[in-house]
C-alpha positions in Angstrom: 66.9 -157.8 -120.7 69.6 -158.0 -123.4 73.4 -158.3 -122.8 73.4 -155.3 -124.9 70.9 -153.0 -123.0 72.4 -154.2 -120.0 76.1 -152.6 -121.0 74.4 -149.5 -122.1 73.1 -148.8 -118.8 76.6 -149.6 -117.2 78.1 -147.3 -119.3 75.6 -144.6 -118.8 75.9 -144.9 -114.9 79.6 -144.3 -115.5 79.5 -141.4 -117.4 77.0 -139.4 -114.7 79.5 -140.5 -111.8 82.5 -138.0 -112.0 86.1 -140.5 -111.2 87.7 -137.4 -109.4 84.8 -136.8 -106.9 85.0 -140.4 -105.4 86.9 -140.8 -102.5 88.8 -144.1 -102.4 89.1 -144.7 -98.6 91.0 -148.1 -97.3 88.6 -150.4 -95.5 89.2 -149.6 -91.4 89.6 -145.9 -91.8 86.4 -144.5 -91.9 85.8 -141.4 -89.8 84.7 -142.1 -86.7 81.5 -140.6 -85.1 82.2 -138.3 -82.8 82.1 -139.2 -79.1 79.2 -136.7 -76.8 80.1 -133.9 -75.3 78.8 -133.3 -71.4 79.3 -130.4 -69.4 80.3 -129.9 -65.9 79.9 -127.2 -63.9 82.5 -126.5 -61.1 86.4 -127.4 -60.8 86.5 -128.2 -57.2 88.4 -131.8 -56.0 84.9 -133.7 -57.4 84.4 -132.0 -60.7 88.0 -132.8 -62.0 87.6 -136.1 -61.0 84.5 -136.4 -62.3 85.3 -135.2 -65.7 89.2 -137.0 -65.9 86.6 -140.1 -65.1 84.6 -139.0 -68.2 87.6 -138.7 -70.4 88.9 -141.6 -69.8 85.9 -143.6 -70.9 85.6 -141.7 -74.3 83.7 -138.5 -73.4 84.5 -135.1 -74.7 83.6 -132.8 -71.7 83.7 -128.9 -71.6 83.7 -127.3 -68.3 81.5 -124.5 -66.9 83.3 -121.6 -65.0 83.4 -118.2 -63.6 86.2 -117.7 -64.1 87.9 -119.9 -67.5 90.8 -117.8 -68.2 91.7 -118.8 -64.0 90.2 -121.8 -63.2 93.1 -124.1 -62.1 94.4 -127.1 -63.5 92.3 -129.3 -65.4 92.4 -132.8 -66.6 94.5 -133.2 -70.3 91.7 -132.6 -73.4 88.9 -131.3 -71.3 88.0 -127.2 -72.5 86.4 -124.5 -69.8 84.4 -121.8 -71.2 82.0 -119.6 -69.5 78.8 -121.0 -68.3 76.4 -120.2 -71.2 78.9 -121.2 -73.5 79.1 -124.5 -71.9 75.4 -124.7 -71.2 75.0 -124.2 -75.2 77.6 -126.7 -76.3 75.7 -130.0 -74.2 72.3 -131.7 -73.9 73.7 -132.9 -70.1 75.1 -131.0 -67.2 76.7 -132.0 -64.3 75.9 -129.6 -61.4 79.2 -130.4 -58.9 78.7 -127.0 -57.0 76.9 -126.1 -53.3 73.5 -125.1 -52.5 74.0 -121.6 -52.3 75.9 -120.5 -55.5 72.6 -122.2 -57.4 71.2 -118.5 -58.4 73.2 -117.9 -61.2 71.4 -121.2 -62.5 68.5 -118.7 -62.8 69.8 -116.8 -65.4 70.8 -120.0 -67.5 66.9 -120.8 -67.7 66.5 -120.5 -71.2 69.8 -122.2 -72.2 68.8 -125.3 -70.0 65.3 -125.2 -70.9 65.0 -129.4 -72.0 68.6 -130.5 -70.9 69.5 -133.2 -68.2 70.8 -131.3 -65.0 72.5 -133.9 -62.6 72.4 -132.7 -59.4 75.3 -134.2 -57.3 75.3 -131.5 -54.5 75.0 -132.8 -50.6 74.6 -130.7 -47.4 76.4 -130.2 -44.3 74.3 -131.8 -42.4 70.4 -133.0 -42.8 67.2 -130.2 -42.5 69.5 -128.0 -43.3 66.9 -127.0 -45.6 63.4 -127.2 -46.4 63.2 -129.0 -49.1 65.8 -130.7 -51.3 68.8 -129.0 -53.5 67.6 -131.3 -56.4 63.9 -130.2 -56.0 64.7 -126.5 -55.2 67.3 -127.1 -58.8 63.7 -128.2 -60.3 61.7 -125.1 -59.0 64.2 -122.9 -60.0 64.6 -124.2 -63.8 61.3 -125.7 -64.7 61.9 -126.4 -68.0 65.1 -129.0 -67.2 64.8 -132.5 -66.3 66.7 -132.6 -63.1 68.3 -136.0 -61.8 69.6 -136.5 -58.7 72.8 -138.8 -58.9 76.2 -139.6 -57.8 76.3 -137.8 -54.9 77.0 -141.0 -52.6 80.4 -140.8 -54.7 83.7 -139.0 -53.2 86.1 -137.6 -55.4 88.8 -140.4 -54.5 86.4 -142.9 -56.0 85.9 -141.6 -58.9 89.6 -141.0 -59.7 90.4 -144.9 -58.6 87.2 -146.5 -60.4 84.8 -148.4 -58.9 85.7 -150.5 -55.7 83.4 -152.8 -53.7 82.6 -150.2 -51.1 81.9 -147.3 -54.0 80.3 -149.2 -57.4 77.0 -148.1 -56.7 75.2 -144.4 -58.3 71.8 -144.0 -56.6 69.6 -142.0 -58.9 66.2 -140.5 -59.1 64.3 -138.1 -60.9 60.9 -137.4 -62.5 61.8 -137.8 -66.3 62.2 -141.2 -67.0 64.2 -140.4 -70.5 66.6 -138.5 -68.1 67.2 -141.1 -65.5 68.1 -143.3 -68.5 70.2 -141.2 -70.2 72.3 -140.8 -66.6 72.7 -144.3 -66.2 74.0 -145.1 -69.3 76.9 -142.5 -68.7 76.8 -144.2 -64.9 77.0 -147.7 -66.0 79.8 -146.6 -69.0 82.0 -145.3 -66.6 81.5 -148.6 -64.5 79.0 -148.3 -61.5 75.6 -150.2 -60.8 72.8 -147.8 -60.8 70.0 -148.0 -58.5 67.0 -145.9 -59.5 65.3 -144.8 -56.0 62.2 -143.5 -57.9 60.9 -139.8 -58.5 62.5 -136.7 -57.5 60.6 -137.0 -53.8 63.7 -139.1 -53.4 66.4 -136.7 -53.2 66.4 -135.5 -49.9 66.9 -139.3 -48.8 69.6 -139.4 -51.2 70.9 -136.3 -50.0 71.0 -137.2 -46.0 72.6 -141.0 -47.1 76.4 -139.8 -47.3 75.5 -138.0 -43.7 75.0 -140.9 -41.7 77.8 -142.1 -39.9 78.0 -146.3 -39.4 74.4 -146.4 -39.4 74.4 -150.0 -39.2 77.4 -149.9 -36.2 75.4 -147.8 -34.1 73.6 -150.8 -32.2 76.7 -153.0 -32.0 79.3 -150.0 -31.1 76.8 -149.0 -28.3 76.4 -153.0 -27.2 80.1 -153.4 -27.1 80.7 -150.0 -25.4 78.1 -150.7 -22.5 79.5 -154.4 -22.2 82.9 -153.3 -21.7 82.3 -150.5 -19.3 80.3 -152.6 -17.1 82.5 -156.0 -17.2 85.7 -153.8 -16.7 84.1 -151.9 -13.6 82.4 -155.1 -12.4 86.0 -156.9 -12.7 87.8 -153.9 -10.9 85.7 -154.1 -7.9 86.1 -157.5 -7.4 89.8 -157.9 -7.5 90.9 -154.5 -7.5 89.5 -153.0 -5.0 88.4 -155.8 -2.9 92.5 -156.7 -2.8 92.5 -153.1 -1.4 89.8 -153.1 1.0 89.6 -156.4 2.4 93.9 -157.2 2.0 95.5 -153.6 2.3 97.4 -154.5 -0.8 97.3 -152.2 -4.0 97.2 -153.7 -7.5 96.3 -151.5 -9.7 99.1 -152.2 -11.7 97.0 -155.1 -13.1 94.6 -152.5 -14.7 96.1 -152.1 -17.7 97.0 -155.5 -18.6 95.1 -158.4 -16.5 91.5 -156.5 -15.9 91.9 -155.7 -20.0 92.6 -159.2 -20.8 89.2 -160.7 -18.9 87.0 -158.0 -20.4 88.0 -158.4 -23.9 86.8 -162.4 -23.6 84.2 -162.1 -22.1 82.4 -159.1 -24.3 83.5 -161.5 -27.4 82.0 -164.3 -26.0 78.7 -162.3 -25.3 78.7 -160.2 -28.2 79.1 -163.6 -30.4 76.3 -165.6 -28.9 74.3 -162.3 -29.5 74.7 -163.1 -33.7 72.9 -166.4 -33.4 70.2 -165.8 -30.2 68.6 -163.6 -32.9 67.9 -166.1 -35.4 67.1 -168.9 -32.7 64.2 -166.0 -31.4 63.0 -165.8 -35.0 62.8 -169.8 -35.6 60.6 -170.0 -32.3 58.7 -167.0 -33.1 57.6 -168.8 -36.3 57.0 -172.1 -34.8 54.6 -170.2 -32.7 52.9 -168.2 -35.0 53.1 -171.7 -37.3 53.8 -169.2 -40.1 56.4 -167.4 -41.9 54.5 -164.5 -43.2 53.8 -162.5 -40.6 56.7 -159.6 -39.9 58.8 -160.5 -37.0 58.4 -157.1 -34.2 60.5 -154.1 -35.7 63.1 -154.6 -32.7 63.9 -158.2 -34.0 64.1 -157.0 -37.1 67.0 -154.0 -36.1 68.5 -156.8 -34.6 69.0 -159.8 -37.5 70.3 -156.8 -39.6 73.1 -155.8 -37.6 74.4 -159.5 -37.0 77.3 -159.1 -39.2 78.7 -156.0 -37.4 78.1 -157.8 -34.3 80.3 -160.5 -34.9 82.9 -158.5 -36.6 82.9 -156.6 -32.8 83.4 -159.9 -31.5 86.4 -160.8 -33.6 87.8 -157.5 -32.6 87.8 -158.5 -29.1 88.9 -161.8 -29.7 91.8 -160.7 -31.5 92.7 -158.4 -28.8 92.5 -161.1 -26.2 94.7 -163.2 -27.9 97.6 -160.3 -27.9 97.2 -159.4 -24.4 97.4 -163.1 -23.7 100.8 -163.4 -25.8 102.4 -160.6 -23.8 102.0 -162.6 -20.8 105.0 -164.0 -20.4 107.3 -161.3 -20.8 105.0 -159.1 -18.3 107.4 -157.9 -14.8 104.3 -159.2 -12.4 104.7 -162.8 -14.2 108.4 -163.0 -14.1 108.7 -161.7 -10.7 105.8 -164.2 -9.8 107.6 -167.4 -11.3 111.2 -166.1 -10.0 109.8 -165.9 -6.4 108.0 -169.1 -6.6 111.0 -170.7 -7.8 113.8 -169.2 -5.1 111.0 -170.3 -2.5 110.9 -174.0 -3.1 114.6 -174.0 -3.3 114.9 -172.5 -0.2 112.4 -175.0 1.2 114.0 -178.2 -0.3 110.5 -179.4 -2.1 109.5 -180.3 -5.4 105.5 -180.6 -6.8 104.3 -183.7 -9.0 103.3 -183.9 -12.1 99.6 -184.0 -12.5 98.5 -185.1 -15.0 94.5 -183.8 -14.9 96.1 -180.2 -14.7 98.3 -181.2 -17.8 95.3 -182.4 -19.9 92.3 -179.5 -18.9 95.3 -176.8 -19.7 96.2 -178.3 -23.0 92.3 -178.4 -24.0 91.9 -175.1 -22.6 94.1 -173.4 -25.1 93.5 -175.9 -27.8 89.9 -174.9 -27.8 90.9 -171.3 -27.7 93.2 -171.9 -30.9 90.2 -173.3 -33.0 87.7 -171.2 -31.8 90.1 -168.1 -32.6 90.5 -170.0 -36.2 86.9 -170.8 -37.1 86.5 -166.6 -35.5 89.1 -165.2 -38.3 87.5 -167.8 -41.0 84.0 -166.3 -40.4 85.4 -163.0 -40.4 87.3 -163.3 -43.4 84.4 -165.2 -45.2 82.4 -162.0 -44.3 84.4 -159.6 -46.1 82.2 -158.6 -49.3 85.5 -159.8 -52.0 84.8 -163.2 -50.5 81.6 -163.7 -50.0 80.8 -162.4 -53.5 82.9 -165.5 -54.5 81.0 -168.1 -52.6 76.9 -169.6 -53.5 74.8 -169.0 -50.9 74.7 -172.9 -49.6 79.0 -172.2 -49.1 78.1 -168.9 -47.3 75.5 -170.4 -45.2 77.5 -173.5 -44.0 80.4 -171.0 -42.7 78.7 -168.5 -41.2 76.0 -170.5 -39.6 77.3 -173.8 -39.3 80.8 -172.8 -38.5 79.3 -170.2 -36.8 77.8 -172.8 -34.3 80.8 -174.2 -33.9 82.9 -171.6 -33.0 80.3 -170.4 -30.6 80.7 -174.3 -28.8 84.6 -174.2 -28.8 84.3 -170.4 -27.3 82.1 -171.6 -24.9 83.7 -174.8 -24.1 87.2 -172.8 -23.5 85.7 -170.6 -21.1 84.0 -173.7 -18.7 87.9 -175.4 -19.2 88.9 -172.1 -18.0 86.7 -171.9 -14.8 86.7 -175.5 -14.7 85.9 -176.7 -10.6 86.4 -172.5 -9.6 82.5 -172.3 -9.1 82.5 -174.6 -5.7 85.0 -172.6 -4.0 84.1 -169.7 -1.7 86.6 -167.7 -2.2 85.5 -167.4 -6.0 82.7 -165.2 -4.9 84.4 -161.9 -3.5 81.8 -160.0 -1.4 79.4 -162.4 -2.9 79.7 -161.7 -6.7 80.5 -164.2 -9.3 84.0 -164.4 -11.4 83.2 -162.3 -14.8 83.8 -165.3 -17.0 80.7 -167.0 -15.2 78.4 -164.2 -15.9 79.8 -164.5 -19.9 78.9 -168.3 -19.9 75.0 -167.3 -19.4 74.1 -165.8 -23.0 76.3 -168.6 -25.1 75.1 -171.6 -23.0 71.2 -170.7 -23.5 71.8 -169.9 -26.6 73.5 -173.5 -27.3 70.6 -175.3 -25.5 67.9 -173.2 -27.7 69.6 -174.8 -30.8 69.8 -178.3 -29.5 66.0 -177.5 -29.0 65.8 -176.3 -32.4 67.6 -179.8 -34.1 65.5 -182.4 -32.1 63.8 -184.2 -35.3 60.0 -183.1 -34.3 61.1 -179.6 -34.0 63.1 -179.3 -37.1 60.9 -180.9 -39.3 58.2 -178.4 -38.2 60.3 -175.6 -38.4 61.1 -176.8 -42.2 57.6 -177.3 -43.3 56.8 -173.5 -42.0 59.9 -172.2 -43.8 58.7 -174.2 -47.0 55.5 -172.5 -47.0 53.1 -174.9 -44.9 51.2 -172.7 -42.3 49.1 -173.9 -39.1 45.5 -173.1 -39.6 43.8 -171.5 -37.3 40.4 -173.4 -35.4 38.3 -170.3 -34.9 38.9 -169.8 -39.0 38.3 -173.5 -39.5 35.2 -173.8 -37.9 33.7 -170.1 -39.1 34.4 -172.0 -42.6 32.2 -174.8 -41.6 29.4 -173.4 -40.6 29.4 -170.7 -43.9 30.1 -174.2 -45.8 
């Protein structure tokens, strides 16, 4: 091609392109694409939240109402029209309205017919009906692809954002398009989305924001059953045995003294109870000489609710050590030391320093400081900010290794406590042991089971089983020989 052909064609081009109907535009300001509209149905506490939420991340979102002209405040940018209007303008709804005002939905059928319906409805309380709202939504508009979703959410935590206890959206739902399509608005507006399957889902979904501490249940029932029983058991014996066998009335000591020996020993218990688990599971599988069997269902209940359990046991720790720094100031203990005091005046004598007494009370409470400081450390380590932040080797050494030894330095304070009290008569009224003796059972055996549990032949069999290496069995063994 010639230099002249190619200047011919140039200048043809530029006489068929008209100079006045070109837009010069700067570069940067290009029109931007216009962000998706969604719709919401219902203006209650969770729908304004919901949609301020949505605006925020970039949405444009029209509500659905009754009532538009009077539908109260709504967040800044957000329209309200009637419901077909709304169900018209957006390929997704968001369904934030109860059960029962569903049948005007019915009407809607053709204008819904292929959208995305999110059902976020819950109930008041579980069976309340037969079958679930999202799957009586689905029956009732067949032609929409109903997902059930962030209905574990609260309206407070969708106005704050995502926090550790609310950054996950459960879903579920038979269209697998739709299930997307809902958690790419979930995971844009910052939650993790956990799809729970098909819509046969929902009405687990739907009973999940019902249950109340379902994982406290076991230890809030353990610690209430402990404490009635140590706090009776404790009132007998120096209540009213003082009563009955003295004539002397001290119930005064209720409150304060019979408090502050039942919180110890329920934390002392209720701690040892986080690692006996574990130590049961270990010779479970050195018996089995495997580790894929499933351990019984009870065990099972059991490992999962360690954490609360030891959270109880802090709690009662703590409270122990604030009864035991109000001690001093208590009437009884002043009135106590002031009439011990005038009385060896008035007798002219004076006691020796000892020093065995000196050394058992300054390891008594020194053991009682760190074992209060390695509690709050496993507490704190615990708390799911923190433990996010640590690998699993850091998490494991404080919660099982320090765990250990706060269980030893618990334990140890108690026997420093009792220390010789065990030989005397007079420690057994009407032929009961003190309470703290009764505490010492569950933490010592569970102590010996571990020392068990490091000895060098039983932890190298214990390893091999948890590494994969499984005990064959001799009836197997020899039906293999003779088919062999």
């Amino acid at each position: 091609m010639t230099v002249a052909m190619l200047a011919d064609r140039l200048s043809g081009v530029s006489e068929e392109v008209n100079p006045e109907s070109v837009s010069l535009c700067p570069l940067g300001t290009a029109a931007a694409p216009e962000q998706e509209l969604l719709c919401i149905f219902g203006t209650g506490d969770f729908g304004r939240s919901l949609g301020q939420r949505l605006l925020q991340t970039g949405y444009r979102v029209v509500y659905g109402s009754r009532r538009p002209h009077s539908c109260g405040p709504l967040p800044q940018g957000a329209q309200v029209m009637s419901h077909e209007a709304a169900a018209q303008s957006a390929s997704l709804v968001f369904l934030c309205i109860h059960r029962e005002h569903y049948d005007f939905l019915e009407m809607l059928a053709p204008h819904l017919k292929g959208k995305v319906l999110v059902d976020v409805s819950n109930n008041l309380k579980k069976n309340l009906y037969p079958e679930a709202n999202a799957a009586y939504l689905q029956r009732l508009i067949p032609g929409a692809h109903v997902v059930k979703a962030f209905n574990t959410l609260s309206a407070w935590s969708l106005q704050n954002g995502p926090s550790d206890a609310h950054r996950q959206v459960y879903l579920c739902g038979n269209s697998a398009e739709a299930k997307q399509t809902v958690a790419e608005k979930a995971t844009k507006l910052g939650f993790t989305v956990l799809d729970r399957g098909s819509l046969s889902a929902a009405r687990e979904l739907e009973d999940f924001p019902l249950q109340l501490f379902p994982e406290w249940r076991l230890p809030l029932l353990l610690a209430i059953v402990l404490t009635a029983f140590f706090f009776i058991y404790v009132v007998m014996r120096d209540i009213v045995y003082s009563y009955v066998e003295k004539g002397k009335d001290t119930s005064f000591r209720i409150m304060v003294s019979m408090a502050n020996k039942v919180f110890p020993i329920v934390s002392l218990i209720m701690l040892s109870l986080c690692y006996l688990p574990g130590i049961v599971a270990a010779f479970v599988q050195l018996y089995r000489g495997t580790k894929y069997k499933r351990f019984p269902d009870w065990l099972d209940r059991w490992m999962l609710c360690r954490k609360q359990l030891g959270l109880m046991a802090l709690a009662f720790a703590s409270l122990h050590v604030l009864y035991t720094l109000i001690i001093p100031i208590r009437y009884y203990v002043r009135y106590k030391i002031g009439e011990s005091t005038i009385s060896r005046i008035k007798e002219n004598r004076t006691s020796s320093f000892d020093s065995t007494t000196a050394w058992r009370s300054d390891s008594y409470y020194s053991m009682g400081i760190l074992g209060f400081g390695l509690y709050v450390l496993l507490g704190i380590s615990s708390l799911p900010s923190v433990s996010n932040a640590l690998s699993w080797r850091e998490f494991n050494f404080i919660q099982s290794k320090l765990g250990y030894l706060t269980l030893f330095f618990c334990t140890f304070h108690t026997y420093l406590y009792g220390w010789n009290r065990f030989l005397y008569s007079y420690s057994y009224k009407w032929y009961t042991p003190p309470g703290f003796m009764l505490s010492l059972v569950v933490p010592t055996v569970v102590i010996v089971l571990k020392l068990l549990l490091l000895l060098p032949c039983v932890d190298r069999s214990l390893t091999r089983i948890r590494q994969g290496w499984e005990r064959s069995d001799p009836a197997e063994d020899s039906k293999k020989s003779l088919l062999a």
